[in-house]
N, C-alpha and C positions, 0 to 999 in steps of 0.2 A: 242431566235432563235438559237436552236442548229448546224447552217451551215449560212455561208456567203448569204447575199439578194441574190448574183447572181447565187448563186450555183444549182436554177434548170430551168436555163437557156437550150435552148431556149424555154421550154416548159411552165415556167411561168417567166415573165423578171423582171429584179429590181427592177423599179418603181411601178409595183402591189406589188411586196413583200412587199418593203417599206410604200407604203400604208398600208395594211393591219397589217402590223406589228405596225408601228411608230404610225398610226393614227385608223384605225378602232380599235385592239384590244387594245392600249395602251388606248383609251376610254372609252370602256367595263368595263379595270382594275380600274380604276378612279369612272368610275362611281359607280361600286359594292365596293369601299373601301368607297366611300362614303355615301354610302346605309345602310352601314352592321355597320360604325362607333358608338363606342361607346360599339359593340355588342364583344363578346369572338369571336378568327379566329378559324373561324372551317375548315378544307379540301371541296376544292370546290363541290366535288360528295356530301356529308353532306348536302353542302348549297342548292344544288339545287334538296333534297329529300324533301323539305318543301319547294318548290320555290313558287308554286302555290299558297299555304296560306302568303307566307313573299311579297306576290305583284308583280307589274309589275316590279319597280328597280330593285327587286331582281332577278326575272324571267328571264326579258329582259337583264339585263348586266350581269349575273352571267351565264346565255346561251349561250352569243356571249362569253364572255371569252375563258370560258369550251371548246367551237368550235371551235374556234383561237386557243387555245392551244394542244388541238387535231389535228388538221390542221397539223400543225408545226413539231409534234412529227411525225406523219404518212408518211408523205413527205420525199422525202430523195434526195440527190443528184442522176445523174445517176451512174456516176461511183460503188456508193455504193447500190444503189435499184438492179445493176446488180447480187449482191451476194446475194440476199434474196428470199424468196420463199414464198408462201402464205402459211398459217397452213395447217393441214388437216382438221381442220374445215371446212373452206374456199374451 
């Protein structure tokens, strides 16, 4: 988690951080290390280019990972979401 649980207060509060973090995605991590064991560690985009053929474990926890960890990255304090801008993509 690159910023403190509390830090996108009031708008998402600790204890869903912590959830999500300590306990949804830390499960995810678990369960795909467990899935994939045995196997070469490939970059999780890689793993989840053949998700659909490597199964549901693979599928299902190498997905919420990926999501949680995108989550995480995307998210930003306010202080610091106030200096950013969306692309011109976007």
């Amino acid at each position: 988690l690159p910023y403190p649980f509390e830090a996108l207060e009031p708008y998402i509060d600790t204890p869903t951080m912590k959830i999500h973090h300590d306990k949804h995605h830390a499960t995810y991590v678990a369960n795909i290390n467990k899935a994939t064991e045995g196997s070469d560690e490939v970059p999780i985009l890689d793993l989840m280019a053949d998700a659909l053929e490597a199964g549901p474990a693979v599928r299902n926890n190498g997905g919420g990972h990926y999501n949680h960890a995108f989550f995480w990255t995307e998210l930003a304090p306010e202080a610091e979401a106030k200096n950013t801008k969306p692309s011109e993509q976007l």
